[in-house]
C-alpha positions as CSV (number, residue, x, y, z in Angstrom):
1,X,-70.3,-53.3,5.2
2,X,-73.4,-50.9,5.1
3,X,-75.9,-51.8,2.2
4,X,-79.2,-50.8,1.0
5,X,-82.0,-53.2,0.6
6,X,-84.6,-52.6,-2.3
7,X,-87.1,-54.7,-4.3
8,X,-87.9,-54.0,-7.6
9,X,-90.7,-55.9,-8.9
10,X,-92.1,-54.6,-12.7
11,X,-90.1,-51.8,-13.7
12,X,-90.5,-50.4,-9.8
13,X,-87.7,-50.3,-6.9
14,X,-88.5,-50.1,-3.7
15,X,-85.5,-49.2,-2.1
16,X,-85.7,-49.3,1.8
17,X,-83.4,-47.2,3.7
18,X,-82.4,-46.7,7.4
19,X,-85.3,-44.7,8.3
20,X,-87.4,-44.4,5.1
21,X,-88.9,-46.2,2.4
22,X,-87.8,-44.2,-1.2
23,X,-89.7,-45.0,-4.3
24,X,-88.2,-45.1,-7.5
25,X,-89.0,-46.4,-11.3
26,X,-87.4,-48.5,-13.4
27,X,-86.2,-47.8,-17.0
28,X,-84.4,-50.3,-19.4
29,X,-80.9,-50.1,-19.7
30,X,-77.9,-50.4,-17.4
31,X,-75.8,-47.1,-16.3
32,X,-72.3,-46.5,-15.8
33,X,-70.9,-43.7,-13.2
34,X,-67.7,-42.1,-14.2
35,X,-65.4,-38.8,-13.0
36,X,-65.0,-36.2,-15.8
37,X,-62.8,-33.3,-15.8
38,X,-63.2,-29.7,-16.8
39,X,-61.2,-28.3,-18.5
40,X,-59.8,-31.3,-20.3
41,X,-56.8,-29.6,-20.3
42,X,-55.0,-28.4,-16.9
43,X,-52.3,-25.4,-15.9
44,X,-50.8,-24.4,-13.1
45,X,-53.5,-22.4,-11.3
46,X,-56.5,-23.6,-12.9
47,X,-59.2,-24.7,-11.2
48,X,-59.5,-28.8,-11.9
49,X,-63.4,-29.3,-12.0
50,X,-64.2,-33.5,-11.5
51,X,-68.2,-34.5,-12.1
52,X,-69.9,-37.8,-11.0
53,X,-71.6,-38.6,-13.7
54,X,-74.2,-41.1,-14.6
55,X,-75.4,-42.4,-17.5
56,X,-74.9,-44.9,-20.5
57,X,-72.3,-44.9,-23.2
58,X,-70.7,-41.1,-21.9
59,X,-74.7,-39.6,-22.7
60,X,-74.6,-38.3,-19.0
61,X,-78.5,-38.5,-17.6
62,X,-77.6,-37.3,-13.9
63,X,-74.7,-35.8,-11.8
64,X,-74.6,-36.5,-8.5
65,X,-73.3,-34.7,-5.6
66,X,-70.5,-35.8,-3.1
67,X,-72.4,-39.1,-1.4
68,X,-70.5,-39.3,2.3
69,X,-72.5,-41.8,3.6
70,X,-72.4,-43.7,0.3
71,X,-68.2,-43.6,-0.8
72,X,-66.4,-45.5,1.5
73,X,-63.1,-43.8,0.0
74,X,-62.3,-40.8,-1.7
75,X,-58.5,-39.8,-2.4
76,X,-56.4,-37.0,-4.3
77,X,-53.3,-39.4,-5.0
78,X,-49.9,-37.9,-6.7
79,X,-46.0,-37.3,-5.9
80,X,-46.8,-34.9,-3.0
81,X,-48.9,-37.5,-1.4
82,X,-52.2,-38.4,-0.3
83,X,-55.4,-36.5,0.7
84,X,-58.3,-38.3,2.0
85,X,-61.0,-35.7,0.4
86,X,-63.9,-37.2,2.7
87,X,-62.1,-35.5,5.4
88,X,-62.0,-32.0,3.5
89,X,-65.5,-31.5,1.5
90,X,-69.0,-31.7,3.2
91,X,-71.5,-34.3,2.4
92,X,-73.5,-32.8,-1.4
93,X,-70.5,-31.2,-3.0
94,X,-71.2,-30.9,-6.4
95,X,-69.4,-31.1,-8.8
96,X,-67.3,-33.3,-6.3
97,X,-64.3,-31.5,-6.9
98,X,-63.2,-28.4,-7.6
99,X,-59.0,-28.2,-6.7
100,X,-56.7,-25.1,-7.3
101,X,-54.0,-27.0,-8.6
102,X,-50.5,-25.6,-7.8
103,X,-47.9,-27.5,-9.7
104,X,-47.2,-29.5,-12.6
105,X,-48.5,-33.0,-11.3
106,X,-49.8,-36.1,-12.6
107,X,-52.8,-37.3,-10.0
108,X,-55.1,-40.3,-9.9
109,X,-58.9,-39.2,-8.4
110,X,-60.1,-42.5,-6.5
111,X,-63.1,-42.8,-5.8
112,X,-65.3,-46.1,-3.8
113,X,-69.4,-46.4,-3.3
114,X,-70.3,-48.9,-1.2
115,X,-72.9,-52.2,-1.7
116,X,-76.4,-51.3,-2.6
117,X,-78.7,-54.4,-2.4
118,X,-81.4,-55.1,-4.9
119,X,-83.9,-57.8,-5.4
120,X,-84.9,-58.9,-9.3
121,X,-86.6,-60.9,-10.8
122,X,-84.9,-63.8,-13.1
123,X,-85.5,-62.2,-16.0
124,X,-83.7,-59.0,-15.3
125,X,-80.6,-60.6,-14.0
126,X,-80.3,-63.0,-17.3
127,X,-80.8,-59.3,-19.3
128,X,-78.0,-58.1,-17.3
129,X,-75.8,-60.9,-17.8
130,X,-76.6,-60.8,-21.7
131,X,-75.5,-56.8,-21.6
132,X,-72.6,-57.9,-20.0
133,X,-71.6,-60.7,-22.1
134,X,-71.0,-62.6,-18.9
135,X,-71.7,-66.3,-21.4
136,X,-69.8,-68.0,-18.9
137,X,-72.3,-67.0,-15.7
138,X,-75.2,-67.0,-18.0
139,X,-74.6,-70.8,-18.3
140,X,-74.2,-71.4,-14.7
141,X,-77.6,-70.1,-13.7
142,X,-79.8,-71.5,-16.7
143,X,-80.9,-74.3,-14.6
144,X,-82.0,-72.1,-11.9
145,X,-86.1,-71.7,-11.5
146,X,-87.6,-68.9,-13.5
147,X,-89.8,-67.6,-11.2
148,X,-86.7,-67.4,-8.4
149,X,-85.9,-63.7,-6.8
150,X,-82.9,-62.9,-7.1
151,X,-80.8,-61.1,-4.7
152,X,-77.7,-58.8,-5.7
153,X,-75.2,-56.1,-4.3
154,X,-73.8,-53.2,-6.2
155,X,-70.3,-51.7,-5.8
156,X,-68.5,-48.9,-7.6
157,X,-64.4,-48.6,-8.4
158,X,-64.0,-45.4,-9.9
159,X,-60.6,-43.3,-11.2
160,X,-59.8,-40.2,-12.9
161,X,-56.3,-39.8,-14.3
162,X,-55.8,-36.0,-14.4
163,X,-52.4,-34.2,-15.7
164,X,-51.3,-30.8,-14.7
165,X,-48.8,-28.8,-16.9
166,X,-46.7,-31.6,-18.4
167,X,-47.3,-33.9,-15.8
168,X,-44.2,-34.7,-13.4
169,X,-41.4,-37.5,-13.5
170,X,-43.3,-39.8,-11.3
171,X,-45.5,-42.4,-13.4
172,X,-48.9,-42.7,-11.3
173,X,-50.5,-44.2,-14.4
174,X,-50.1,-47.5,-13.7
175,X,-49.9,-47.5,-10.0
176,X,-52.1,-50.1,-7.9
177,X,-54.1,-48.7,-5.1
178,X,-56.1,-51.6,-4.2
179,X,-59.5,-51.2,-5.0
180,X,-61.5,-54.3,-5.2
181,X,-61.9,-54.1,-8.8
182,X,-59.4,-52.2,-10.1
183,X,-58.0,-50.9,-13.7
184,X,-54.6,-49.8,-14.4
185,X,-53.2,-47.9,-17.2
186,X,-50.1,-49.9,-18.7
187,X,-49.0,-47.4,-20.6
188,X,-48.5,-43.3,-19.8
189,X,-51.7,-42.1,-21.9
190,X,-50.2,-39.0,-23.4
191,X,-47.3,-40.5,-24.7
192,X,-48.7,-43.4,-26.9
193,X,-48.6,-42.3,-30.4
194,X,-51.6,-42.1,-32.9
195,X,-53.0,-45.1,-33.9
196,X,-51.2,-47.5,-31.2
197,X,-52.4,-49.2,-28.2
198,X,-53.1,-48.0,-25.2
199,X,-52.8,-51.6,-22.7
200,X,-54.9,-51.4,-19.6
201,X,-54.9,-54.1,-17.1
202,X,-57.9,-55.2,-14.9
203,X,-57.4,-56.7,-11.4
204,X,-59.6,-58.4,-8.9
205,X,-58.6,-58.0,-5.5
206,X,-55.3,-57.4,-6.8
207,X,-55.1,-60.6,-8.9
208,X,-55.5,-60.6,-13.0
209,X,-59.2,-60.7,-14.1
210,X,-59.4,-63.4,-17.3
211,X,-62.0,-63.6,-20.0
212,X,-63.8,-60.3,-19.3
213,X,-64.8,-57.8,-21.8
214,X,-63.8,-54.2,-21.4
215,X,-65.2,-51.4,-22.8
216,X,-63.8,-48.0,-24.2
217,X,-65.6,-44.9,-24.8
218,X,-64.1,-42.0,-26.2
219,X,-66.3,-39.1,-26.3
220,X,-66.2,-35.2,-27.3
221,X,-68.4,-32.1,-27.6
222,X,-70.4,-33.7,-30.5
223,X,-71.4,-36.5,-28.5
224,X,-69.8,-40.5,-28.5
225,X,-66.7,-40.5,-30.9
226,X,-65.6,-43.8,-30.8
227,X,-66.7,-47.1,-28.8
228,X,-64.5,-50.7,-28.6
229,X,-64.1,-53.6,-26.7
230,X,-61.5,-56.4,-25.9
231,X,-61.7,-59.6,-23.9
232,X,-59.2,-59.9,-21.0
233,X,-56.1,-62.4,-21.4
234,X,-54.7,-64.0,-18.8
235,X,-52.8,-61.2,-17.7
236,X,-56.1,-59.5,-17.5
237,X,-54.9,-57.2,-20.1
238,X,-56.6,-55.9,-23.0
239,X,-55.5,-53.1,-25.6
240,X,-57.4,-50.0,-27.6
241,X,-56.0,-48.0,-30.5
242,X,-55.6,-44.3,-29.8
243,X,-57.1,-43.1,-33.2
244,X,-59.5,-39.5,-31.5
245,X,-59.0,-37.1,-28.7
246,X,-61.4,-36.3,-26.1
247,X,-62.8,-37.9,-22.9
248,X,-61.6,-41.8,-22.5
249,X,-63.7,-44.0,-19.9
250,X,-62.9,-47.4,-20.1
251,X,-65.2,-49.7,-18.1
252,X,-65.8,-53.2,-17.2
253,X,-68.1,-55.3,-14.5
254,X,-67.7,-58.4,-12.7
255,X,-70.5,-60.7,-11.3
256,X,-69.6,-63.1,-8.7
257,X,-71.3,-64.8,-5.5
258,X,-71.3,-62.9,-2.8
259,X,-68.5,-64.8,-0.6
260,X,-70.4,-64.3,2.9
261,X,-74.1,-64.1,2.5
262,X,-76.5,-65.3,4.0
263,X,-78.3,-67.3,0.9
264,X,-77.5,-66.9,-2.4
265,X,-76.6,-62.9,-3.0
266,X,-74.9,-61.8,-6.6
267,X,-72.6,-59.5,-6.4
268,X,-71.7,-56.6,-9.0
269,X,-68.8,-54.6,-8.9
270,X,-68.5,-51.7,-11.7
271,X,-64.9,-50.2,-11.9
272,X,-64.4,-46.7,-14.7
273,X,-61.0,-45.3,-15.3
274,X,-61.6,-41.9,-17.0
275,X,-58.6,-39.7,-18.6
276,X,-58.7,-36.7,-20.9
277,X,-56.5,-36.5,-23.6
278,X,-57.0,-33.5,-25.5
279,X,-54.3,-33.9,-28.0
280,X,-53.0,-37.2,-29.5
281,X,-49.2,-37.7,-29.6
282,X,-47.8,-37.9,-33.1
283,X,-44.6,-39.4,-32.6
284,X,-44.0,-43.2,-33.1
285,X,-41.5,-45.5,-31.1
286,X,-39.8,-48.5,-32.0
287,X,-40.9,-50.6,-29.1
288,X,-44.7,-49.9,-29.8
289,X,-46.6,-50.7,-32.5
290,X,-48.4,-53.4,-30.3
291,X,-51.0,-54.8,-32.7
292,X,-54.9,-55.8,-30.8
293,X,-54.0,-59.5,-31.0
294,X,-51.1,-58.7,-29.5
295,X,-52.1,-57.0,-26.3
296,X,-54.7,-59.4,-25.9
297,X,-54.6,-62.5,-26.8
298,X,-58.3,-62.6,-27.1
299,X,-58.6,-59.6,-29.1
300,X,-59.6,-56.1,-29.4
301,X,-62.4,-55.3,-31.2
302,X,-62.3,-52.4,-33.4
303,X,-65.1,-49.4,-33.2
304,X,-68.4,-50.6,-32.4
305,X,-70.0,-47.4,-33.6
306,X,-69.0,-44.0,-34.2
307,X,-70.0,-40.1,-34.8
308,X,-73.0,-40.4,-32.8
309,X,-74.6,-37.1,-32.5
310,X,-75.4,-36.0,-28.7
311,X,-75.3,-33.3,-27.0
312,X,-71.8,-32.6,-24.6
313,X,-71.8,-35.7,-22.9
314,X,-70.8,-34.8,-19.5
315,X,-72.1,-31.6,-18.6
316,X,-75.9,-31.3,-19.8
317,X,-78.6,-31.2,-17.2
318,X,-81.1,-34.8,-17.4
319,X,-84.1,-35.7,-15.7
320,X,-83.6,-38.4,-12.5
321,X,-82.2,-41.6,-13.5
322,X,-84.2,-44.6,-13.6
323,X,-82.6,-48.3,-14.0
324,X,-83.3,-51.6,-13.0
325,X,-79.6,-52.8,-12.2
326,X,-78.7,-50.1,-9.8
327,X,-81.9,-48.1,-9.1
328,X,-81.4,-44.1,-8.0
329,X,-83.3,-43.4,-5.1
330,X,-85.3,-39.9,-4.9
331,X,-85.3,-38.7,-1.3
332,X,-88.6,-37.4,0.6
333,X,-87.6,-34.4,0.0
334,X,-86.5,-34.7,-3.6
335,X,-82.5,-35.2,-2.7
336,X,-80.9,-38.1,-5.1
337,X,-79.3,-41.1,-2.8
């Protein structure tokens, strides 16, 4: 498995690559990366634009270019088959896809970045834990020494569900493509009617992930719309009501020991599954009407905050990202790694 090996003592990362050391600082909060679309809605012979975005709570700070060296997998997935992009589009592609599409299609956009290794300090990997709600590993590593360094790994699971037309007749939605963190869409988004709940599903090396809270942003020209969360059951299922349009990312991390390390290494794997529904079905079923409790037996929680003011999330132009959980390296020459 390639990797990257920085340190980040006080705010700086010193991230040492292959040939080169890269210098970057550290800023404050964690960052998410997630495929957007444009347009958000898609018909035959459009061109389907797909960003990498970065950034926190769908306020995009950076968009990065196709990463070859970095994305272990990267797949155009529908009825008409498979196409294994890193074979088709040269290393810095940016946005990372632009696709004539042809038919009415429903595809998923899978995307994999490989382990980045860090080193932080106790502190910092408590404050992670904490933003994660992670209770259960905060416990386990309270008796550890304070002044320990703490070794961790970084991996990204990323999806885009995109719709062409009126879709097609085969439901890709839901369909598992083994990623080692992985979220699934129980339900076909476009069809769950206003105010029900849309049930997503997250899997761990293809097994149910319990007690894990997953977020939901839902986001629009204006900026964040709508932000919830729900704890996994034991199905690893949670469920969020479709009450506004607009750009849907849900999210969730996992923090585990890295199975075969040398020494005690933490690993993080981030998975995103974005979709973009511009329009909200109106019609209501008879087998729906799924309450929060309902499809999770933990919960969902309802909007954490809403009609914050930003400017269009996913396509403004930001200064280089700086963060202490997954620090961006700045090439020699300026590049972003």
């Amino acid at each position: 498995m390639r990797g990257r090996l920085c340190i980040a003592p006080n705010r700086l990362a010193i991230i040492v690559a292959a040939v080169a050391g890269l210098f970057v600082p550290a800023g404050a909060a964690a960052h998410d990366y997630w495929l957007a679309q444009e347009p958000s809605t898609l018909a035959i012979g459009d061109t389907c634009s797909i960003r990498l975005l970065v950034g926190d709570r769908l306020e995009s700070e950076l968009e990065r270019p196709l990463q070859s060296e970095m994305t272990t997998r990267y797949e155009w997935l529908s009825a008409g088959g498979s196409v294994n992009l890193l074979e088709s589009l040269p290393e810095g592609t940016k946005p990372v896809l632009q696709r004539t599409v042809t038919r009415a299609e429903t595809a998923l956009l899978i995307m994999d970045r490989d382990f980045v290794e860090i080193e932080t300090t106790y502190g910092q990997f408590t404050e992670f834990l904490a933003h994660e709600n992670d209770t259960d590993l905060l416990q386990q590593v309270k008796d550890i020494p304070k002044d320990t360094k703490m070794r961790r790994r970084y991996a990204r699971n990323l999806k885009a569900l995109v719709r062409v037309g009126a879709g097609d007749d085969t439901p890709i939605h839901d369909r598992k493509v083994g990623q080692q963190l992985e979220i699934l869409l129980l339900d076909d988004p476009w069809s769950v009617p206003h105010g029900e709940m849309l049930r997503a599903q997250v899997l761990f090396e293809g097994k149910p992930l319990e007690r894990k809270w997953v977020r939901n942003f839902v986001g629009g020209q204006a900026g964040l719309l709508a932000e919830s969360k729900a704890l996994t059951d034991r199905n690893g299922s949670v469920g969020f009501p479709v009450e506004h349009s607009g750009q849907w990312v849900v999210r969730v991390a996992y923090v585990r020991r890295c199975q075969d390390c040398e020494g005690t290494v933490w690993d993080t794997y981030y998975a995103t599954l974005s979709v973009s529904l511009p329009t909200l079905s109106r019609a209501r079923k008879e087998h729906r009407g799924r309450s929060a409790t309902a499809s999770s037996s933990y919960g969902a929680h309802p909007a954490i905050r809403r009609g914050r003011q930003a400017s269009a999330p996913w396509s403004r132009g930001c200064p280089e990202l700086s963060d202490p959980y997954e620090p961006s390296a700045v090439g020699l020459r300026g590049t972003t790694r």
